[in-house]
FIKE-962907 format. One line per field, with one value per residue (C-alpha): z, x, y. Coordinates in nm, 4 decimals, decimal comma. Example, Ala and Ser with C-alpha at 12.3 -4.5 7.8 and 13.67 -1.06 7.14 Angstrom:
c3	[0,7800;0,7140] .
c1	[1,2300;1,3670] .
c2	[-0,4500;-0,1060] .
// end
This chain:
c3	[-9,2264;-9,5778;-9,5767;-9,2201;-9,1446;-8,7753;-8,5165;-8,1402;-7,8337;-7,8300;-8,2216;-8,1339;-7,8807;-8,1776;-8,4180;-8,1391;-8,0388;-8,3537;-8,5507;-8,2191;-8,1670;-8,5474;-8,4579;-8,1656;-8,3254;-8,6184;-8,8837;-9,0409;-9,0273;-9,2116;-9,0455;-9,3698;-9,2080;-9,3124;-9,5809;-9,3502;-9,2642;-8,9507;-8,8261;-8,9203;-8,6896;-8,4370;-8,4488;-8,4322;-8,1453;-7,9300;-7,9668;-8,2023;-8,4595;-8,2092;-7,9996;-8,3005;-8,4804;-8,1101;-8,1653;-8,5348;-8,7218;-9,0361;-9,0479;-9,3588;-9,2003;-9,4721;-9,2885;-9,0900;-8,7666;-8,4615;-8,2591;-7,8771;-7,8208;-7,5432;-7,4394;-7,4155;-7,0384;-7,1201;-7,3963;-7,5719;-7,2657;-7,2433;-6,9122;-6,7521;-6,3782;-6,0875;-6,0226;-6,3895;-6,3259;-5,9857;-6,1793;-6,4676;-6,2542;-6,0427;-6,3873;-6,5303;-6,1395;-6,2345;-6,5666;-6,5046;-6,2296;-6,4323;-6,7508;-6,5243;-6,8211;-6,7302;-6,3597;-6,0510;-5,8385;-6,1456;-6,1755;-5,8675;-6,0795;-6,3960;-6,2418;-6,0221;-6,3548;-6,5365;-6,2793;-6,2125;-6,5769;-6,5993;-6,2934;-6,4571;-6,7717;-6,5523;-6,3335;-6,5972;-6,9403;-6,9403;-7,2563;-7,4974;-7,5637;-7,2866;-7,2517;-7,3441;-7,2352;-7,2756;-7,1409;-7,3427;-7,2875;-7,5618;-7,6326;-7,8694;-7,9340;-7,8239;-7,4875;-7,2490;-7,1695;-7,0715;-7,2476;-7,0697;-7,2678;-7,1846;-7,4095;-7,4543;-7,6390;-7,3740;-7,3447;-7,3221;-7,0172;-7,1352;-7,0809;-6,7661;-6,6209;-6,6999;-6,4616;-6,1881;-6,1865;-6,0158;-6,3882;-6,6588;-6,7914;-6,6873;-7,0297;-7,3137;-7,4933;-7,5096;-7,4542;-7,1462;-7,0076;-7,1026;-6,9012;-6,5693;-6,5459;-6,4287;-6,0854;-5,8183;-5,7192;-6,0087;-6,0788;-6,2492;-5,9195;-5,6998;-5,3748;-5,2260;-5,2467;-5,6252;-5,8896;-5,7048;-5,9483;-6,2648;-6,0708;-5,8980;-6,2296;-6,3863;-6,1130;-6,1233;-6,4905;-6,4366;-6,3447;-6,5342;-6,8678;-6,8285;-7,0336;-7,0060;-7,3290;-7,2806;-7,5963;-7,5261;-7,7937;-8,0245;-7,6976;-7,6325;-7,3796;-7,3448;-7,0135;-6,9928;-6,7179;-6,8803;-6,9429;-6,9614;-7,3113;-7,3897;-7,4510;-7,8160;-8,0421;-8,2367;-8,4218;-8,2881;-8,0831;-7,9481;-7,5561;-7,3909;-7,4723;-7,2322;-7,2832;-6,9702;-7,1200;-6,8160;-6,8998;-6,7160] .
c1	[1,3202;1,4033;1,0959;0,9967;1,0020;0,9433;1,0123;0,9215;1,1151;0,9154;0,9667;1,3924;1,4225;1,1577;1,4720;1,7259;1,6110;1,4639;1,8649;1,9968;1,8225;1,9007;2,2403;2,2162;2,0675;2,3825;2,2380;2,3658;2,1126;2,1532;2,0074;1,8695;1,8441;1,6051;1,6374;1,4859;1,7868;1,6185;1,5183;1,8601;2,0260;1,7996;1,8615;2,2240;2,2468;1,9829;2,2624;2,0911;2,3480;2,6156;2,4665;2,4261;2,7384;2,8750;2,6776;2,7721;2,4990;2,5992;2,4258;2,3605;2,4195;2,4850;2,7833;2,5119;2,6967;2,5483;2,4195;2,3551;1,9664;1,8656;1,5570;1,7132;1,6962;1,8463;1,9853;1,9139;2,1057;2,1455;2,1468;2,1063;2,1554;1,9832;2,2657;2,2276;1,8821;1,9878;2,2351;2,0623;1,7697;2,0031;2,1513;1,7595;1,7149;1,9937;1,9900;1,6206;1,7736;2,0044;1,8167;1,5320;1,2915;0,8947;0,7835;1,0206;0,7964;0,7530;1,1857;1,1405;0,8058;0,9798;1,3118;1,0578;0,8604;1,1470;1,3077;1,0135;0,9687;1,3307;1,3354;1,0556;1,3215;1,5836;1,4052;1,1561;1,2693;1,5610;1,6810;1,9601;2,0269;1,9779;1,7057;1,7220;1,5829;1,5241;1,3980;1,2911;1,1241;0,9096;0,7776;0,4997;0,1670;0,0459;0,1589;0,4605;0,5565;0,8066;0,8374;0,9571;0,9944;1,1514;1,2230;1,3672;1,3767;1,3128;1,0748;0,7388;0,4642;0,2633;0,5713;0,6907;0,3823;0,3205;0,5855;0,3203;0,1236;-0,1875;-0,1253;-0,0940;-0,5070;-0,5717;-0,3133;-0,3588;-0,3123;-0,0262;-0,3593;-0,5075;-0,1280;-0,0459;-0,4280;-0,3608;0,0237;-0,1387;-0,3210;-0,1873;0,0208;0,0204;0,3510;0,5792;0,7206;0,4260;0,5855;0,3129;0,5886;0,5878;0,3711;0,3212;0,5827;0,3765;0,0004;0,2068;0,2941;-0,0478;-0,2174;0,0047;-0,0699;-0,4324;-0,3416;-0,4410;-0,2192;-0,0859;-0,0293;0,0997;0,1134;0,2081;0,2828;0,4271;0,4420;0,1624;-0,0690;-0,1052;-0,2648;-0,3284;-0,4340;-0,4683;-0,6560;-0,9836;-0,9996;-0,8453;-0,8390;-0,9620;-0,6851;-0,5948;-0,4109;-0,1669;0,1936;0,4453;0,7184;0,9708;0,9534;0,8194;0,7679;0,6036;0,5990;0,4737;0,4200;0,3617;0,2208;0,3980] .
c2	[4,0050;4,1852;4,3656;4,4369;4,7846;4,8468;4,5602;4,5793;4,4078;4,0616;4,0209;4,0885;3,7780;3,5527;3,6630;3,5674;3,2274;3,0657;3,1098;2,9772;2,6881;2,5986;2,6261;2,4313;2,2065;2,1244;2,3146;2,6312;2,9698;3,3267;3,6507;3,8331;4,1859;4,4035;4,6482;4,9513;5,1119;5,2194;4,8943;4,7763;5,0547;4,9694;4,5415;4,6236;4,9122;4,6210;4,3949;4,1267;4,0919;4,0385;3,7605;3,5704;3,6189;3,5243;3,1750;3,1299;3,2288;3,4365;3,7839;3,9836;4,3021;4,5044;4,6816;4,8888;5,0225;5,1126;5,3948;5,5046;5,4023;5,6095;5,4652;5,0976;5,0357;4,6363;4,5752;4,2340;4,0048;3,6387;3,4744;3,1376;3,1610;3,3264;3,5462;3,6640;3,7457;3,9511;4,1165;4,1921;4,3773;4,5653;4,6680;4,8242;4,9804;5,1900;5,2417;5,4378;5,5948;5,7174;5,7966;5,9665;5,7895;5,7898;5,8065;5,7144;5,5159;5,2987;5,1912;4,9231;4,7894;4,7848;4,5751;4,3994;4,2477;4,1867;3,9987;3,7746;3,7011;3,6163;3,3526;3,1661;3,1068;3,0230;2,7646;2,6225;2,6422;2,3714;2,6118;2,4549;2,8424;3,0057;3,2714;3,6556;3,9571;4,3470;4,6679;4,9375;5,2629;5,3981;5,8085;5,8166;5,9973;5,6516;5,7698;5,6653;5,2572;5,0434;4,6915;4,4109;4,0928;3,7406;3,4425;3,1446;2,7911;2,6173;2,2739;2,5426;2,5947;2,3063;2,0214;2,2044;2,1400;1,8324;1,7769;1,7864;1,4692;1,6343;1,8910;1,6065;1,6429;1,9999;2,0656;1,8657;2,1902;2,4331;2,7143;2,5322;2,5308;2,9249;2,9977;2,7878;2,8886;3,2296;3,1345;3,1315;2,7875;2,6181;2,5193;2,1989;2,0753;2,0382;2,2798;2,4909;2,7383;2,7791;2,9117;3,2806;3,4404;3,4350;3,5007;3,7900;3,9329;3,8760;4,0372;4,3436;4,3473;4,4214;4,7888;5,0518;5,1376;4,7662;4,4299;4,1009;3,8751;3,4917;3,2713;2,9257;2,6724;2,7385;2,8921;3,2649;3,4606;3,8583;4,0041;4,3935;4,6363;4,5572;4,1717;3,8497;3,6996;3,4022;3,1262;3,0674;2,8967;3,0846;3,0412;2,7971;2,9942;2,7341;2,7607;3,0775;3,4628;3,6700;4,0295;4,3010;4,6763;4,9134;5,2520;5,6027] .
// end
């Protein structure tokens, strides 16, 4: 990361989960933080540099200290449960409440999305390392957002729906898996109950000023108010990383 100069919220949880699951994993792993003294301020006030000290991975940090980020909503969080989730959504209704960032009606949205994303982590990814998330509001003359984005290191779309015997040859293909994971139903265990989280998200991403990005395993997806992307194959990203940015 020496030489990276600007860094946005789904490239944080990449740098969070790829040192953990060394580390998991019995090996040793070094954060080199980046020599941007911005960036740096910003990867330590998210909370990156703690969480993986807290795991034992050695960071470089250069003795950079941190600072209030006012339009962090969530800071980088990792959780496990379903209670985690419910807490950690309550936590970003509030926060924008309190903050009085971008437009009201959109705080319940915003929670809503995150919450969603974070369920699907919880009840799919079988993580080793748990999975993170983060809110953040951004102000620029590209206009007004909030970022949602989810992670983890989980066993990836493609395995968890393989899961589903009626699934197996509809995903030969992390892509294929990342594509069908979005309609409606389709989920690893089979119950007609399942698989509306995800379509429900997708759907709401469609809106004007909004995005969803999906990358699982070495598949990505990008669906925005325009168009759906085509499926492609991209670089490996152990588990899942979805990303919603919703416009204000």
């Amino acid at each position: 990361m020496r030489e990276c100069r600007f860094i946005r919220p789904p490239a944080v949880l990449w740098s969070a989960v790829f040192p953990l699951l060394v580390v998991a994993r019995g090996s040793s792993s070094t954060l080199l933080v980046p020599e941007n003294v911005g960036t740096c301020l910003y990867l330590q006030s998210v909370g990156l540099f703690q969480i993986l000290k807290d795991a034992g991975v050695r960071v470089d940090d250069r003795g950079i200290g941190s600072r209030p980020d006012l339009q962090l909503i969530v800071p980088l969080t990792r959780f496990s449960t379903e209670h985690d989730v419910e807490r950690l959504a309550n936590e970003a209704h509030s926060a924008l409440q309190q903050a009085g960032m971008g437009s009201a009606n959109l705080y319940p949205v915003v929670s809503e999305v995150f919450a969603e994303l974070a369920l699907n982590a919880v009840q799919h990814a079988e993580s080793s390392v748990g999975a993170f998330g983060l809110i953040q509001f951004y102000e620029s003359q590209a206009g007004r957002r909030f970022i949602c984005a989810v992670a983890d290191g989980g066993i990836g779309i493609r395995r968890s729906l393989e899961r589903n015997p009626a699934l197996v040859d509809k995903v030969a293909y992390d892509w294929d898996a990342v594509e069908l994971s979005l309609e409606e139903g389709i989920s690893g265990t089979g119950a007609r109950t399942r698989g509306i989280g995800l379509f429900g998200v997708a759907e709401d991403m469609r809106k004007p000023g909004r995005q969803l990005i999906i990358h699982s395993g070495i598949g990505m997806l990008q669906i925005n108010d325009t168009v759906q992307g085509d499926p492609q194959r991209t670089t490996l990203f152990p588990g899942t990383l979805v990303a919603a940015t919703i416009a204000t």
